[in-house]
C-alpha positions as CSV (number, residue, x, y, z in Angstrom):
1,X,61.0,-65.1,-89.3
2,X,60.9,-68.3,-91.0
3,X,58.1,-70.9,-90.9
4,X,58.0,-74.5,-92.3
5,X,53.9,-75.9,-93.4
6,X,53.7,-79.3,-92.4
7,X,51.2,-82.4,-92.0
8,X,49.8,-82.0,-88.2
9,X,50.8,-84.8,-85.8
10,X,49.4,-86.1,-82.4
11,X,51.9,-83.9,-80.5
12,X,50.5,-80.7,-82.3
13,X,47.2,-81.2,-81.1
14,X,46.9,-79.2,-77.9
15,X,49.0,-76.2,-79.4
16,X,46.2,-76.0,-82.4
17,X,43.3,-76.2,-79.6
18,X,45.2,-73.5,-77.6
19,X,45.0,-71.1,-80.9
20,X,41.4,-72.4,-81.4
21,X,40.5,-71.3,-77.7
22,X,42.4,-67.9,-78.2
23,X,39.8,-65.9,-79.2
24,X,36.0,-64.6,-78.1
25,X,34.6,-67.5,-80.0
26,X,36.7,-70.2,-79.4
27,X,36.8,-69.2,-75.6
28,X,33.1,-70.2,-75.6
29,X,33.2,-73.1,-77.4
30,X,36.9,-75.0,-76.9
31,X,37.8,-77.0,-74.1
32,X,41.5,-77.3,-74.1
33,X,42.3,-80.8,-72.5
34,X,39.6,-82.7,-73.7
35,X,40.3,-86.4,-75.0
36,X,37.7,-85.7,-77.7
37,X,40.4,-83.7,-79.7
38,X,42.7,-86.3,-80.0
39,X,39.9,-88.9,-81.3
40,X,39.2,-86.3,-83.6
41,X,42.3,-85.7,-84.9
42,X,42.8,-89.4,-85.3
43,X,39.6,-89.2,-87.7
44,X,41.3,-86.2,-90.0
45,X,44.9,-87.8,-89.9
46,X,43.5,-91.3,-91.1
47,X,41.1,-89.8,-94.1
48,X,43.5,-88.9,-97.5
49,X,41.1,-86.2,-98.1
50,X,41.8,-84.2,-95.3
51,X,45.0,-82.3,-94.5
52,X,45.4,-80.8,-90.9
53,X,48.3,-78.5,-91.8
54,X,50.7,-76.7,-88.9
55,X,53.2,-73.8,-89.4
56,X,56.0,-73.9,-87.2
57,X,58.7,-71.7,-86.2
58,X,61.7,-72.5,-83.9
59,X,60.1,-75.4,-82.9
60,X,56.7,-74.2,-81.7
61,X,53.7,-74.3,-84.0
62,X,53.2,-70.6,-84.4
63,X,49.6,-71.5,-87.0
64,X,46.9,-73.8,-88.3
65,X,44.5,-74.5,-90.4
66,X,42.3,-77.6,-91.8
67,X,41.6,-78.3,-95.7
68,X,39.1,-80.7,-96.8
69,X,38.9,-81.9,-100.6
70,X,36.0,-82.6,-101.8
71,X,34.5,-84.0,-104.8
72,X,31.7,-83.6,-106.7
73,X,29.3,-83.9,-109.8
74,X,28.4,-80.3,-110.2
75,X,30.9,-77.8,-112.1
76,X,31.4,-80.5,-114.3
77,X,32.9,-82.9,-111.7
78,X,35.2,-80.4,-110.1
79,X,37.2,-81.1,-107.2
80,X,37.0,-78.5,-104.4
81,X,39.3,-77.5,-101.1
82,X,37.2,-76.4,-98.2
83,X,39.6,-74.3,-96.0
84,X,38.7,-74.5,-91.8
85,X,39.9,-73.4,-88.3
86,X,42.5,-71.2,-89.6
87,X,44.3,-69.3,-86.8
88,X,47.8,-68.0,-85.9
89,X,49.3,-67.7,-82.5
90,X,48.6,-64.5,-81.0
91,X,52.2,-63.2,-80.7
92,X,52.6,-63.9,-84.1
93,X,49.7,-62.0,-85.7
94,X,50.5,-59.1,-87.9
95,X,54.0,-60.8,-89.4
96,X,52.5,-62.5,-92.9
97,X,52.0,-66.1,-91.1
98,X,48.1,-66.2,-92.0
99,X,48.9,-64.9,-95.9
100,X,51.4,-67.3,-96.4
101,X,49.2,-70.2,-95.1
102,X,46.1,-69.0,-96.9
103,X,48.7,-69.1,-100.1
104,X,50.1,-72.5,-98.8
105,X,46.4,-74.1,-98.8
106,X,45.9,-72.3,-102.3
107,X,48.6,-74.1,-104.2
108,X,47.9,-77.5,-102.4
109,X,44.2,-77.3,-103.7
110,X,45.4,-76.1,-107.3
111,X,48.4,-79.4,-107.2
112,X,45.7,-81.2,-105.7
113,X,43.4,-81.1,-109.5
114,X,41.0,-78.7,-107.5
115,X,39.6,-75.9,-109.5
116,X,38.1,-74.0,-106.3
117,X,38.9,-72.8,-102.6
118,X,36.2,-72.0,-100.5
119,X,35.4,-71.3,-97.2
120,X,33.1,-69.6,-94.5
121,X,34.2,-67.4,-91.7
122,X,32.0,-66.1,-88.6
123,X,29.6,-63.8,-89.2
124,X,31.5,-61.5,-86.1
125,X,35.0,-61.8,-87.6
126,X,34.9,-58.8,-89.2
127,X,38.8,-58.6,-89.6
128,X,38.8,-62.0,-91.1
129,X,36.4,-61.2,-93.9
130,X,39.0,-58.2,-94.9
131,X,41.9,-60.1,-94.9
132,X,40.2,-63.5,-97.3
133,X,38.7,-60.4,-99.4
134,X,42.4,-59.0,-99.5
135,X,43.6,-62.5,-100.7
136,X,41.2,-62.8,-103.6
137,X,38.2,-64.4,-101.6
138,X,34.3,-63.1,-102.6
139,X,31.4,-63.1,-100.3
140,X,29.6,-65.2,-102.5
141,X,27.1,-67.4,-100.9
142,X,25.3,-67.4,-97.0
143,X,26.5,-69.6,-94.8
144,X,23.8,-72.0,-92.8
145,X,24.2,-74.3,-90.0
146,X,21.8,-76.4,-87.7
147,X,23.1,-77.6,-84.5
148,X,22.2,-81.3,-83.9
């Protein structure tokens, strides 16, 4: 099966919230529908440093994921690429979509100037953690959030 990568538009928003509500998380936190994504996508699609990317395959956008780049003063000024939301459609889990994403987001970051990929993953996602660990990623740091 072939996929393209591609910028996100508008018309790719509720297929990316469907993937973000297909899962025991995302169930509990989504709301497929809700004008708020579309404001919010607005926000990502306007800012240079954020790249809201979309596989497709036949015409259907099959994956997703978010990457932030970031820069900073510590590592001697070294850019960064903060990879988020990254998900696949569920009928086409298992065929190498999520790898070649992950690997997709990798060489943007590095043709970007960044000299690091990060990113968290949910505590629960067991699966997740193998599959970043399989691609090179290290547990290196705990994660922290406060809701506001």
């Amino acid at each position: 099966m072939t996929f393209t990568i591609r910028r996100a538009t508008a018309a790719d928003v509720d297929p990316i919230v469907a993937m973000l509500a297909d899962d025991p998380l995302g169930a509990q936190r989504e709301k497929p529908g809700d004008p708020g994504y579309l404001k919010a996508f607005e926000v990502i699609d306007a800012d240079p440093h954020q790249f809201l990317a979309v596989a497709e395959s036949d015409g259907e956008v099959v994956g997703t994921l978010q990457l932030t780049f970031t820069s900073g003063l510590s590592r001697l000024g070294m850019a960064r690429a903060t990879v988020e939301a990254v998900r696949v459609r569920s009928d086409q889990r298992g065929n190498g979509l999520g790898e070649r994403l992950l690997r997709w987001a990798i060489d943007e970051a590095r043709a970007r100037g960044c000299g690091l990929v990060q990113l968290t993953t949910d505590a629960s996602r067991v699966d997740a953690h193998r599959f970043y660990e399989r691609l090179g990623f290290t547990a290196s740091h705990v994660g922290m959030k406060l809701p506001l």
